[in-house]
Each structure stands twice: as C-alpha cells, then as structure tokens.
C-alpha positions in Angstrom: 8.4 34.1 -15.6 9.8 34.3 -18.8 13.7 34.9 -17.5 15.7 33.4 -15.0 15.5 36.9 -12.5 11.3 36.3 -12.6 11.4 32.6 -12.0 14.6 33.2 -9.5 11.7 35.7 -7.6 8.8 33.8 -7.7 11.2 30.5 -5.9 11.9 32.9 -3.4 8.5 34.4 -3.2 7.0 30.4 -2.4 10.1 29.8 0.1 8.4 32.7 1.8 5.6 31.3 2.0 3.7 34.0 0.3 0.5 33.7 -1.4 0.3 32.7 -5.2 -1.6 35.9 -5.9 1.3 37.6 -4.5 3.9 35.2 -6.1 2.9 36.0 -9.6 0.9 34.5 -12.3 0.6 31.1 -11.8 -1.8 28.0 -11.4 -3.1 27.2 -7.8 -2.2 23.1 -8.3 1.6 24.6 -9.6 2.0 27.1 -7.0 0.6 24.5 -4.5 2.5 21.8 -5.8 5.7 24.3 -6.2 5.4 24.8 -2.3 5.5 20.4 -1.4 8.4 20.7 -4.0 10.3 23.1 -1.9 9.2 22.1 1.6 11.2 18.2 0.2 14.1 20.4 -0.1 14.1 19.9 -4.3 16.8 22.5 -5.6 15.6 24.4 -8.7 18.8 24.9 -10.1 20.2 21.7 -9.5 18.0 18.8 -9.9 18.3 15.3 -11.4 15.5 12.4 -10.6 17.0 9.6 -8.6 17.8 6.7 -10.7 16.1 4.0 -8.1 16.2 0.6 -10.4 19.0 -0.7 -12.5 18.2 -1.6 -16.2 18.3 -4.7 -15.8 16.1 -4.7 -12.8 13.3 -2.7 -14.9 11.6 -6.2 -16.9 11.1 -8.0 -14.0 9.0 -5.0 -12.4 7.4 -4.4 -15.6 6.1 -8.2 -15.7 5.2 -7.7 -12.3 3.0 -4.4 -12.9 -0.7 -4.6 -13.4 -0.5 -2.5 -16.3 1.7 -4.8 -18.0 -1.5 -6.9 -19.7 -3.0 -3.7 -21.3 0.5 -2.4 -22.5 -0.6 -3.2 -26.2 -3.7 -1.3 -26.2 -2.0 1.6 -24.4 0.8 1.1 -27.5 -1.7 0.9 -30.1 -3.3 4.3 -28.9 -0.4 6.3 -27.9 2.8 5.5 -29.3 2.4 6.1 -33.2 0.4 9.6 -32.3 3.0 10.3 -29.5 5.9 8.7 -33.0 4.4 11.4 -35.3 3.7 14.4 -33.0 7.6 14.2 -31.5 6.5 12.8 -27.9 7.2 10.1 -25.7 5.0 7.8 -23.7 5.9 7.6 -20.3 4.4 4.8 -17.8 5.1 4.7 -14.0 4.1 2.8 -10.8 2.4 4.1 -8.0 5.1 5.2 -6.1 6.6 7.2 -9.6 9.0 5.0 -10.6 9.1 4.8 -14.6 8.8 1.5 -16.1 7.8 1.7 -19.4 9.4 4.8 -22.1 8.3 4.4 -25.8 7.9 7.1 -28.5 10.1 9.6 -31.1 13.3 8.3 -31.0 14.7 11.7 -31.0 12.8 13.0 -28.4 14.1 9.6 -26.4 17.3 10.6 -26.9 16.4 14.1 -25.4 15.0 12.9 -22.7 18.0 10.4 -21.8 20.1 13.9 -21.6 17.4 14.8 -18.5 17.4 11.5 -16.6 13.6 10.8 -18.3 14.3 7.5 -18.0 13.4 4.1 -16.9 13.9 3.3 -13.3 13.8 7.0 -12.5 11.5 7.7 -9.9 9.4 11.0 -10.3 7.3 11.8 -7.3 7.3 15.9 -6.5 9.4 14.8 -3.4 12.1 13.5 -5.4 12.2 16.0 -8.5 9.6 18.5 -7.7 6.4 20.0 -9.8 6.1 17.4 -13.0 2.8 16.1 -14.7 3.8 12.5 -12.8 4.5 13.4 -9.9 1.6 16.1 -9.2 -1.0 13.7 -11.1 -0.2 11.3 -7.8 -0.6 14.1 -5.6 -3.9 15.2 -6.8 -4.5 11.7 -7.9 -6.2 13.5 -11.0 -4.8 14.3 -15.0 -2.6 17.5 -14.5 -1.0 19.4 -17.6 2.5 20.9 -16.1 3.7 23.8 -19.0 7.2 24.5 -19.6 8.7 27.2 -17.0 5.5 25.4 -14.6 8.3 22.7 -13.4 10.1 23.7 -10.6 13.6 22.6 -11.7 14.9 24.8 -14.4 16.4 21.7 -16.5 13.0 20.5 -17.6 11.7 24.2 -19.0 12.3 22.9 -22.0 9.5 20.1 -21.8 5.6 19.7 -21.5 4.0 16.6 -20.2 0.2 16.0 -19.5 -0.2 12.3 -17.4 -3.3 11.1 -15.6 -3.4 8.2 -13.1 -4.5 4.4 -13.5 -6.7 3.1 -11.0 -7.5 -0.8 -9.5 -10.8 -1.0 -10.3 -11.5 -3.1 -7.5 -9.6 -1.7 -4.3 -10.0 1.9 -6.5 -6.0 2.2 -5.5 -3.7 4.1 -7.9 -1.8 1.9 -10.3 0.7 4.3 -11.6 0.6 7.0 -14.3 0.2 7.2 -18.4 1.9 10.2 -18.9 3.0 11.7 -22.7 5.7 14.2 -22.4 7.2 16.3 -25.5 9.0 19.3 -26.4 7.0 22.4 -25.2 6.8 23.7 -29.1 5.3 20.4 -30.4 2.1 19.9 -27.1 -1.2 20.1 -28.2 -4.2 21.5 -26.2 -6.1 18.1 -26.7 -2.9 16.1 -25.4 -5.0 16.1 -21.5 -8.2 14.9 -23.0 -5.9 12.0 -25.2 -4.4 11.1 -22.3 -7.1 10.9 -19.6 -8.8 8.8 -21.9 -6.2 6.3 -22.4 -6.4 5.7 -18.8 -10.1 4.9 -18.9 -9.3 2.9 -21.7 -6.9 1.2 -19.5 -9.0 1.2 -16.8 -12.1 -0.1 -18.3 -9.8 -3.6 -19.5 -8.3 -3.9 -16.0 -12.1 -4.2 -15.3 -12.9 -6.7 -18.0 -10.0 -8.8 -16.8 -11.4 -8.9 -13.0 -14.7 -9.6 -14.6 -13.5 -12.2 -16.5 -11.8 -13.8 -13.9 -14.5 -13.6 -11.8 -16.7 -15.2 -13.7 -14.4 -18.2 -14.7 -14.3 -18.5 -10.7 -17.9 -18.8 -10.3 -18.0 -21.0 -12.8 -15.1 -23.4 -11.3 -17.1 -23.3 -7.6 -20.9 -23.4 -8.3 -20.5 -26.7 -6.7 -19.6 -25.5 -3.4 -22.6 -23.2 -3.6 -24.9 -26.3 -4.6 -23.6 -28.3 -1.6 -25.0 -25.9 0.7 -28.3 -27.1 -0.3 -30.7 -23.9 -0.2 -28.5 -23.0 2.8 -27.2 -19.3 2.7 -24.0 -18.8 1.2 -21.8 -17.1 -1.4 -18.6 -17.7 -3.5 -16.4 -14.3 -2.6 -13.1 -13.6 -5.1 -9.7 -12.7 -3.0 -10.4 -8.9 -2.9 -13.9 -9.4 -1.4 -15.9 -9.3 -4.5 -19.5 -11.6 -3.8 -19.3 -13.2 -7.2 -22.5 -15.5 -6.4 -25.2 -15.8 -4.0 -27.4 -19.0 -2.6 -30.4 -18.2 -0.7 -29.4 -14.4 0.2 -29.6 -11.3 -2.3 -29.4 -8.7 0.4 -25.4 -9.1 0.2 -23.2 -6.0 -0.3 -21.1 -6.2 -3.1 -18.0 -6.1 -1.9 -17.4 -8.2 1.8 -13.5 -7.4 4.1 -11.8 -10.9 4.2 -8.7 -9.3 4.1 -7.6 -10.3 7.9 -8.0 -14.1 7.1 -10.3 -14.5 9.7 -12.6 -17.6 10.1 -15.4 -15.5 10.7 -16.7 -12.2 9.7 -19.6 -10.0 10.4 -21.7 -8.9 7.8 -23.3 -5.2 7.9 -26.8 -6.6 8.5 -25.3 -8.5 12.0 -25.2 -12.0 11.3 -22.4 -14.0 11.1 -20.4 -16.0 8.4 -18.0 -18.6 8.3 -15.4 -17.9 5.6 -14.0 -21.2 4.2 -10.5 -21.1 1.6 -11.0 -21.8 -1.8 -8.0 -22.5 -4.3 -9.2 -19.2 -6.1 -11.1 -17.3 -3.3 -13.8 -18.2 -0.3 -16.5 -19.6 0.4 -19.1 -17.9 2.3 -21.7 -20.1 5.1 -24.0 -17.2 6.3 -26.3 -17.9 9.8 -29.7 -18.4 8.7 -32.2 -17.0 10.4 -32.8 -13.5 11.3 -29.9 -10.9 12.1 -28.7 -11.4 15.5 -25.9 -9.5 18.0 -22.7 -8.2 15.9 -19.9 -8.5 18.2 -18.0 -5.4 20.0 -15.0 -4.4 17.6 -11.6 -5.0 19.4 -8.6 -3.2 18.0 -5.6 -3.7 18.4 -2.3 -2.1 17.6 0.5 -3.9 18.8 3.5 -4.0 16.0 6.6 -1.8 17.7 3.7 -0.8 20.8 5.5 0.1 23.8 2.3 1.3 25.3 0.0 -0.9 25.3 -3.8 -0.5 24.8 -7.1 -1.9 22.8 -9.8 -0.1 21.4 -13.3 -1.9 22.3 -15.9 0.0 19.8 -13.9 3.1 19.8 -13.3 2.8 23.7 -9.6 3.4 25.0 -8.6 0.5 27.2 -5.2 0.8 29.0 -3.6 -2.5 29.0 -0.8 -4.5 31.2 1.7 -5.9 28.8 0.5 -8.7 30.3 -3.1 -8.2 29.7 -1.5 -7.3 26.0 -0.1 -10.5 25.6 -3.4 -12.7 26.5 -5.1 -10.6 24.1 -2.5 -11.5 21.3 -2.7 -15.0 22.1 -6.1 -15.3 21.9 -6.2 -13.4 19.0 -3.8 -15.9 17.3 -6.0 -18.8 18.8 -9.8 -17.8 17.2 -11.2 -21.3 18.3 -9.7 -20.7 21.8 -7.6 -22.1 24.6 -7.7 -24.0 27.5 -6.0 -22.6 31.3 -3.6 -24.9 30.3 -2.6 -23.8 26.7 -3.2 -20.5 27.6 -1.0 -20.6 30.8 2.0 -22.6 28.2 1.9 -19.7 25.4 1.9 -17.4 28.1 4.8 -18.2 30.4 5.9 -21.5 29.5 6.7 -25.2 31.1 6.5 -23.6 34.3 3.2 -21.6 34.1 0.2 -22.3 35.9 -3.4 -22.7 34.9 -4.4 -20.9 38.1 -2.8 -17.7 37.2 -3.6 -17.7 34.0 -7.5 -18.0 35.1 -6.9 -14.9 37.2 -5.4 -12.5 34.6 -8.7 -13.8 32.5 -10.7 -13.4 35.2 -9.4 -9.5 35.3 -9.4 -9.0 31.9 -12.9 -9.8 31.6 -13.6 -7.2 34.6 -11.8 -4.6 32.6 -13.2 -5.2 28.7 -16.5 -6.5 30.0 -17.3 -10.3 30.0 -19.1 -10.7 26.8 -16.0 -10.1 25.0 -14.1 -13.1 26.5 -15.9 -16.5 26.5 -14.8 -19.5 28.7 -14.5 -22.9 28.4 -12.1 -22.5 26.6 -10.7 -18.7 26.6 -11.6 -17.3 23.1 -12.5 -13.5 22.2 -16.4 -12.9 21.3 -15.1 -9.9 19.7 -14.3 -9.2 15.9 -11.0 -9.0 16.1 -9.4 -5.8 14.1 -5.1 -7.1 14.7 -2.2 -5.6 13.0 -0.5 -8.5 13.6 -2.9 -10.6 12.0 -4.0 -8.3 9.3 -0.6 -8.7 8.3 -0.2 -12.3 7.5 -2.1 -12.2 4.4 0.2 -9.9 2.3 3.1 -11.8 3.7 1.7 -15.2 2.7 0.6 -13.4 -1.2 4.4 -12.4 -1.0 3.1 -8.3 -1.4 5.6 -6.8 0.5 4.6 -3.1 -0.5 1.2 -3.9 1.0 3.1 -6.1 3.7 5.4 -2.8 5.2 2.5 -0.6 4.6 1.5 -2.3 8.0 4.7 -2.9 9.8 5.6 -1.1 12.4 7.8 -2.7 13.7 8.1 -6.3 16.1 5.0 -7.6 17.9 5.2 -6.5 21.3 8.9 -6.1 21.9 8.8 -5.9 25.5 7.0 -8.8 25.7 8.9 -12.6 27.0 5.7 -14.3 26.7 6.8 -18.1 24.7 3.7 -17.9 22.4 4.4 -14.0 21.4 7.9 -14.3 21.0 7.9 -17.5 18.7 5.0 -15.0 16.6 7.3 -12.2 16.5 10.3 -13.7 15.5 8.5 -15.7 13.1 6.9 -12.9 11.6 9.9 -10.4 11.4 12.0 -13.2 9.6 9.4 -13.9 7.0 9.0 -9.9 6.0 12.8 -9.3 6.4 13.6 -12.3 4.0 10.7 -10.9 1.6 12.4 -7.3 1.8 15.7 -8.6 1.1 14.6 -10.6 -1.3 12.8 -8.0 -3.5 15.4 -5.7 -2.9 12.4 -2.9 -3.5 14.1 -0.2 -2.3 10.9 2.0 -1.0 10.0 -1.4 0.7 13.1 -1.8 2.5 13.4 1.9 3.1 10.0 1.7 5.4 11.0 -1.7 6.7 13.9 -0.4 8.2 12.6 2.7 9.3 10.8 0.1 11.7 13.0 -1.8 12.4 17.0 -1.2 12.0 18.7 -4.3 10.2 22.1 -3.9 9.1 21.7 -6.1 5.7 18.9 -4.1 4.8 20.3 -0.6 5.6 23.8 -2.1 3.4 21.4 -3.0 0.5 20.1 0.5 0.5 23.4 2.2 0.4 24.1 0.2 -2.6 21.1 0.5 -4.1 19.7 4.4 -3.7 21.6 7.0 -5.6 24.1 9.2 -4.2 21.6 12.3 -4.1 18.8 10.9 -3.0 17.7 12.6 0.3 17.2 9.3 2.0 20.9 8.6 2.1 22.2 10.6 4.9 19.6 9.0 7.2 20.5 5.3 6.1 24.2 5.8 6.2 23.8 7.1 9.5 21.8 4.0 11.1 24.0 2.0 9.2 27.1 3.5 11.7 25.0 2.7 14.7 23.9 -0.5 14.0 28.2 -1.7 13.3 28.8 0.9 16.6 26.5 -1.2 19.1 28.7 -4.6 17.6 
C-alpha cells in the first residue's frame, strides 16, 4: 500500500468482497471499517466531508453540547501538547459533527485545505475509515494510520480519537479526537487520548453527582413528609438519590414514560409524583404483590394494528386500537360515556362503547381492563406516550428517535385525532425550529412535510448522499398540490 496501483487493488479487492487476508496487509477494524465505507458509496478518489452546520450555527451547538462544561480541562490537557507536537484537537457530537477545532495553527490551516473543520460531519458513512468516525462505530479509541483512511486526500494525516460517554444513560457523547501530520504522531498519542476521555468522563460524573446531591438536599422534606412511609427522591434520568423506609431499591428506576405509576422489579407498585428538579417516589408498603401484564404498543405510522401483552401478539381492530390509545392517554380511566365521546363523538353511544370493551376484554383477558370506569390494569409500554417527555424537554434528537410517524393515521376517532394532530405539530415546530438537519432528515423520512424537506435542501450540502432522496420527495409533495 505504499503506491496508488496497491491501494487502487486493495479498494477493489474490498468492493469484492474478499477477505482481508486476501486483500493485503491490513487491520481487521480498517479492512472492516474500509468495507461500511464502501457499502455507503464513499469514493476514495474523490471525497470531501459534508459541511452540515454553518459557522455561525457552530456556538450555539457547542453551548448546547454536554461536553461544553469540561472544555477547559480537555484544553488544559490537550491543546498546548497537541500546540508543541504540530496537532490539532478535534471534538465532535454523537452523530460526528465537529464542534470544537483547537491546536498548531499551521496544522489548522492544513486541515482547513481538507474540510477538517467545524460543522463538518465525519461519520464513516459520510467520509469513510477516520479515527472519528470508526471510534463511533466500534464505540471504542481507534488509531487510523496514514494510507489506513479510505479516501486518498487524508494519507497525509494520522488521528487517534476515543469516545465520551453519559455517565448516567452510558450513551455516547461524541468524540476527543487529536489528529496531526503522519510524520509528527506518537505511539503514546491512543493512550493520551483515551485518557482524556476518562478525564472527561470522570467530571461529567462529578457534575451529575453534584447535582444530585444539591437535589436531595432541596427535597428531603418531601421524603420527611412521608412519615416512615416508603418512598424515594429519583433525579430526571431515574437515579434513586435518597431512600425512606426501603434500601432494597435498584439504583437506577425507568420514569422515562411520565407515567403515574411504575412497577418496581421486586412487584410492588409506586406512585411517581413531579418534582421541580425530579420525582418523588410513594412505594406500597407491605409485601410485594402482582406486577401487572406488560402491554405494548406500537402505534406511530401503524397501519396494522396489534399489542403485545407480555410478549403475546394480539391482532387488533383499528377500532379495538383506538380504545386502547385512549385508555392509555386516560391512566385514571373513563366512563361509557367519555369513553364513547373520545371515541366517536357527540353522537356516540355508551352502549357501544360497553360492547367493544366488553370484546376487548374477551380478547386481552379481563384482568387487563378494569371497569367502573374503563382503565388498563396493565403497565402500559406506548410510543405515543413515551414520546411526550422528550417533546416537553424540547430533545428533539431523542424526540425523532421515536417517531414514526402520525398516531394511528387511519384512525377518525375525536380523541385520537385531536392527539395526533397535537402531537405532530409540537415535533414538527420543534424540527423546524432547531433546524438540526439529522433531526429533520428522520422526521421527514416519517412523515413528508414540504417546509422541512425545503429546509433540508437549503441546508445539506450539494454532495451529501441524502440529497437526491429529499429533492425527490420535495417534487411529490408540490406534484400532489
């Protein structure tokens, strides 16, 4: 590989799918990663990162970033040996966009000759093998050599990046990469920068204790007025910060549907109560008793409708669909007569509405609908529900994560429609809002919008591979005016 004829065979040797013992000397994650590289279409000869963010777009996500409050120790350890060694210190998101670019100011002005820049997005999918990119692959520190990149531009360079986890939800953060001419990389360059991600890591931690333990402190006296009853004080990710009258808590407890109840492991039941800075957690005394069934259900963009009752398929009506939606949306329950309202308006009928209940029942089993009033004895598992909390936090990564697309689209129901038109407005004015490109990207992939297929046009770059598919939605969504 040290001409363009042996890297020209070995690209053609991986398009064929051949072995890497076969392909030539290489690394197993390169020749691996080589092969994702080539199956995204990245050309080899002709490749430039897509520039996803503006300039001036690149502060605001920086303040936005998690990283952003350990930026000076992350300086203070890399920068001035990255300065003096002729590297750069390179900083992206989770999804390999690069927010933060410090270092030699020659090798800077390298780098701006190759697109290394900020609000550059380096993913293998969009540039191919590179120490960011790969690192989020194998969500591990990678060292990527010289002629080890796929595209021929960035020979020149050696980078070494290891990723940044949350260390609560354990989710990837982004990437500290340090990057440098290949002459100037030292062996121990890994090892410096894997460490600066524990360092990094370990005052992410500090922080959540910290906070954490100023929100114990600001709420002991909801745990006091429980007087000996069981309880706890649970931070917004779930973290049991504080206990009264129960030690056998996990450590970590999922309130991430914003139910009003929740079933702990053991199989008694809690009431979860809003706190300005997290919950409040009234456990059932007493011994463990029944944990509900779990009822799933999946019905963003469903056309065919169905629940899963403990890992049990159940076929559903789309009207059968729509009572479980409503009493999903109604934990404390409903009356024939609310239920018969939400379901098929001024003119529905309590009578009917007690005989699709009363079938219902036959099909899930009774014990997971309750009467007087209607209400499901079931923990509810609900896209549609789980996806109000990101919404509300104004997360709308985490919030098209879930989407797929309207609640029940076929459905006329009053109660479901005003849910699904309320909902989609709330994430579409979020996405717009943002104007996140991977964000609106997925949202419209659900769910065509002509704004937010316009705003992408605008916004991703002229190569990126993504374009073709947007442009051509955009043609049928001003076709079918």
């Amino acid at each position: 590989m040290k001409d363009a004829s042996a890297y020209t065979f070995l690209v053609g040797q991986l398009r064929a799918g051949l072995p890497a013992s076969r392909a030539g000397r290489q690394r197993d994650i390169v020749s691996e990663s080589w092969k994702r590289s080539l199956d995204a279409d990245i050309d080899p000869d002709h490749g430039l990162p897509p520039v996803v963010y503006a300039e001036t777009d690149v502060p605001d996500l920086r303040s936005d970033h998690p990283l952003a409050s350990v930026m000076p120790s992350l300086r203070a350890m890399l920068v001035s040996i990255a300065d003096e060694a002729e590297h750069i210190m390179l900083i992206t998101d989770a999804a390999g966009h690069l927010l933060w670019r410090e270092g030699n100011a020659a090798v800077r002005h390298q780098a701006d000759k190759v697109l290394l820049t900020e609000g550059t997005r380096w993913t293998e999918e969009a540039i191919g093998t590179n120490a960011m990119g790969t690192a989020l692959v194998l969500d591990g520190p990678v060292v990527i050599h010289g002629s080890e990149h796929l595209v021929r531009l960035y020979h020149p360079w050696t980078c070494a990046a290891a990723p940044v986890h949350d260390p609560e939800t354990r989710e990837v953060l982004g990437v500290i990469d340090i990057t440098g001419p290949l002459c100037t990389m030292h062996p121990s360059t890994l090892a410096l920068v894997s460490a600066a991600a524990q360092l990094a890591e370990s005052q992410l931690q500090a922080r959540v204790n910290l906070r954490n333990e100023r929100f114990r402190l600001r709420n002991t006296r909801h745990l006091s007025g429980l007087r000996g009853s069981p309880g706890a004080l649970v931070s917004p990710t779930g973290r049991v910060v504080a206990t009264e009258s129960c030690d056998d808590l996990p450590s970590r407890v999922d309130v991430r549907g914003g139910q009003e109840t929740l079933w702990l492991p053991d199989g008694r039941a809690a009431v979860v109560e809003p706190l300005a800075e997290g919950f409040l957690l009234r456990i059932a005394p007493g011994p463990a008793g029944r944990r509900p069934p779990l009822l799933s259900l999946r019905f963003l963009g469903a056309q065919d409708t169905k629940a899963l009752l403990d890992g049990r398929e159940i076929p559903l009506t789309l009207r059968h669909a729509e009572i479980l939606t409503l009493l999903a949306l109604h934990p404390k329950g409903m009356t024939a007569e609310q239920l018969a309202l939400v379901l098929y308006g001024e003119a529905g009928n309590p009578v009917t509405a007690r005989a699709e209940i009363h079938r219902l029942r036959t099909q899930l089993g009774a014990s997971a609908i309750s009467t007087k009033p209607y209400r499901l004895d079931a923990e509810v598992d609900a896209d549609f529900i789980n996806v109000r909390q990101p919404l509300r936090e104004r997360r709308v990564r985490d919030a098209v994560a879930l989407w797929r697309g309207p609640l029940l689209p076929r459905s006329n129901a009053p109660g479901v429609r005003s849910e699904r038109e309320q909902t989609l407005a709330q994430l579409r004015r979020l996405v717009l809002e943002r104007r996140d490109l991977d964000a609106l990207y997925s949202f419209v992939r659900a769910t065509p919008d002509q704004e937010a297929l316009e705003s992408l046009v605008g916004g991703l770059p002229p190569a990126d591979s993504r374009q073709e598919w947007v442009r051509s939605q955009l043609r049928a969504c001003t076709t079918d005016e």
